[in-house]
VEXVO-182648 format. One record per residue (C-alpha): residue number from 1; x negated, y, z; residue in three letters. Coordinates in Angstrom, 1 decimal. Layout:
BEGIN
R    i       X       Y       Z   aa
R  NUM       X       Y       Z  ALA
...
***
This chain:
BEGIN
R    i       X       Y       Z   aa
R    1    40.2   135.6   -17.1  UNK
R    2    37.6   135.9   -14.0  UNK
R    3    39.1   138.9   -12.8  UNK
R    4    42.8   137.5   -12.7  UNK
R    5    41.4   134.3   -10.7  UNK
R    6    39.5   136.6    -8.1  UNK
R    7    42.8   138.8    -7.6  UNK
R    8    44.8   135.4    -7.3  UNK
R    9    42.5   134.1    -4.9  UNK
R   10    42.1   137.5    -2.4  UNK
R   11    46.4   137.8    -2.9  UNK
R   12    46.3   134.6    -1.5  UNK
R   13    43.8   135.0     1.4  UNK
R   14    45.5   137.6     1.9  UNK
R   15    49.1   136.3     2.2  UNK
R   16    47.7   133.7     4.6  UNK
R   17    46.0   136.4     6.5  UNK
R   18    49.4   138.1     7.1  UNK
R   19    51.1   135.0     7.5  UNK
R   20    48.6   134.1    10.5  UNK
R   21    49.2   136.9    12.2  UNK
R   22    53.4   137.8    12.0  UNK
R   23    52.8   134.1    13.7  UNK
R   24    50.3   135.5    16.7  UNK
R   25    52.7   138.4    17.4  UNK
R   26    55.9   137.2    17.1  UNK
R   27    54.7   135.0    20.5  UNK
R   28    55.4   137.1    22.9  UNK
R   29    52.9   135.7    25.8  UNK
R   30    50.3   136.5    23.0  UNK
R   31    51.3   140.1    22.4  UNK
R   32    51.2   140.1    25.9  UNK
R   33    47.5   138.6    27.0  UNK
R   34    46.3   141.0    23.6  UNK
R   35    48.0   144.0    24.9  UNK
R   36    45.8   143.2    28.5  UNK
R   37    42.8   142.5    26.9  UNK
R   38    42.9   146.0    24.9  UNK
R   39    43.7   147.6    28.3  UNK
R   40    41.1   145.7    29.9  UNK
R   41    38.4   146.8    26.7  UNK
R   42    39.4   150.5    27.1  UNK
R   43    38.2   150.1    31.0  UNK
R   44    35.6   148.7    30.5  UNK
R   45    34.0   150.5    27.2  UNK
R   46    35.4   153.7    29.8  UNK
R   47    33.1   152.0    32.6  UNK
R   48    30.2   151.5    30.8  UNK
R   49    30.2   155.0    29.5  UNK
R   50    30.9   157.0    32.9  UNK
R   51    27.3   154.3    34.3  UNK
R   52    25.6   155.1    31.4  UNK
R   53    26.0   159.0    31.6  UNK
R   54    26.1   159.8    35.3  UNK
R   55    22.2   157.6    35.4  UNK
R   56    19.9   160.0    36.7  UNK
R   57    16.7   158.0    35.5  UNK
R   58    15.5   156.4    32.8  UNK
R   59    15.6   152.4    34.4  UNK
R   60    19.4   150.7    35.1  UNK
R   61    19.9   147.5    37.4  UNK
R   62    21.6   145.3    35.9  UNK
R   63    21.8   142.5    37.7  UNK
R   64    21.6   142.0    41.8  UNK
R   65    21.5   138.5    43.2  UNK
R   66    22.3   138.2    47.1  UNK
R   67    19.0   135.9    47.5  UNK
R   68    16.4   136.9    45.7  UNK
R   69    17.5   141.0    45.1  UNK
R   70    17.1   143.1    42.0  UNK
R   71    16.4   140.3    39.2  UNK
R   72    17.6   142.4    35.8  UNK
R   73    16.5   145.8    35.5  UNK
R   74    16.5   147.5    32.1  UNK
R   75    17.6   150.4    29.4  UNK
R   76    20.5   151.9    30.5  UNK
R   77    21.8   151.9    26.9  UNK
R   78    22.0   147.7    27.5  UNK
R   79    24.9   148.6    29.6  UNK
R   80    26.9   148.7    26.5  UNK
R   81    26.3   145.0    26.0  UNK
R   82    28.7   143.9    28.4  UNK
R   83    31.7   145.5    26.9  UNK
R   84    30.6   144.4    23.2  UNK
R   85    30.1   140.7    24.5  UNK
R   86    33.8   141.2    26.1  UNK
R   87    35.2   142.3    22.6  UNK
R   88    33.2   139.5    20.9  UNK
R   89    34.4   136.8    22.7  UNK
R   90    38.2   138.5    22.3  UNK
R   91    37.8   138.5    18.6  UNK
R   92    36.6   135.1    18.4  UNK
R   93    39.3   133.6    20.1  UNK
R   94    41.5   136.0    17.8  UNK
R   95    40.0   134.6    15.1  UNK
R   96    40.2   130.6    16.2  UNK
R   97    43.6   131.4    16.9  UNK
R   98    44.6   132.5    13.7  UNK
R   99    42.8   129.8    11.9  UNK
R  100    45.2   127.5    14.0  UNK
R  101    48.1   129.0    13.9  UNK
R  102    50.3   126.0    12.0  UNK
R  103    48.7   124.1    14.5  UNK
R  104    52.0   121.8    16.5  UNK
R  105    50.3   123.1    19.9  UNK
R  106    50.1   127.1    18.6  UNK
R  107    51.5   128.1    22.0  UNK
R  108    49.0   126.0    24.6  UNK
R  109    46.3   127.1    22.3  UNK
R  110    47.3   130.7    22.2  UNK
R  111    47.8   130.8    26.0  UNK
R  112    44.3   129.2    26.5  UNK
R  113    42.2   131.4    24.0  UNK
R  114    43.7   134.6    24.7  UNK
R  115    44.1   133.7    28.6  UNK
R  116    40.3   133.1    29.1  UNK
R  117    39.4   136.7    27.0  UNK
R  118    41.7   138.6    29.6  UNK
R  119    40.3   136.6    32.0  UNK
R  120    37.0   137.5    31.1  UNK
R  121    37.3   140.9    30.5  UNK
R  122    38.9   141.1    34.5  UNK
R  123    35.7   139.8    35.5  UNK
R  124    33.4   142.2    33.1  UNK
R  125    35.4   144.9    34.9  UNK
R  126    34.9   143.6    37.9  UNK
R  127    30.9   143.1    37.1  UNK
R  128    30.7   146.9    35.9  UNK
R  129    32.0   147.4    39.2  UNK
R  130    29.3   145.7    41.3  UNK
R  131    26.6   147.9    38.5  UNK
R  132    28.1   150.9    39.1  UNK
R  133    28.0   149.8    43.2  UNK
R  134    24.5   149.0    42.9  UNK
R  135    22.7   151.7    41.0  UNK
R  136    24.9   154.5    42.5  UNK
R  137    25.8   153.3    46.3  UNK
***
């Protein structure tokens, strides 16, 4: 009788799990802002791996502050961290949002939660950038 209470109960989770999400893509400004933030991951995970493999030493700058210089320096495999904090935060907000997703304000929630992750993987990109302008330029 166990077994037939488990199967019930992951049949259930998930049939809500599916329900959740026909409800995240059928809004189209969310298909878009997740269809960015993939884009926005492949350049970045792209980004990370063309810094980590054209490093001539063993010691990356990570970090460069206008007033007080070079104030991060470390293993050039912690360059992978930024991307992987990106993707974090991305499923997260995923995540949140499908936990909401009977919520009355689904759409200002959506555009909030998956409009910061694109937002925040433009400015990973752009913060790879400035790495890739300080260790190489």
């Amino acid at each position: 009788m166990a077994y037939f209470n488990f199967y019930a109960r992951v049949y259930s989770a998930f049939g809500k799990i599916k329900e959740s999400l026909a409800a995240i893509f059928h809004f189209r400004p969310s298909f878009i802002y997740i269809a960015a933030v993939l884009l926005e991951q492949l350049l970045a995970w792209f980004q990370a791996w063309f810094i980590y493999h054209n490093l001539s030493g063993d010691i990356l700058v990570l970090h460069y502050n206008v007033d007080f210089g070079i104030d991060l320096v470390g293993d050039p495999v912690r360059i992978y961290f930024f991307p992987a904090i990106s993707l974090a935060i991305f499923l997260l907000n995923f995540i949140i949002l499908a936990i909401f997703h009977k919520d009355k304000n689904f759409k200002i929630l959506a555009h909030y939660l998956l409009g910061i992750a694109a937002l925040f993987g433009l400015f990973l990109s752009i913060a790879l950038l400035s790495v890739y302008l300080i260790n190489f330029r």
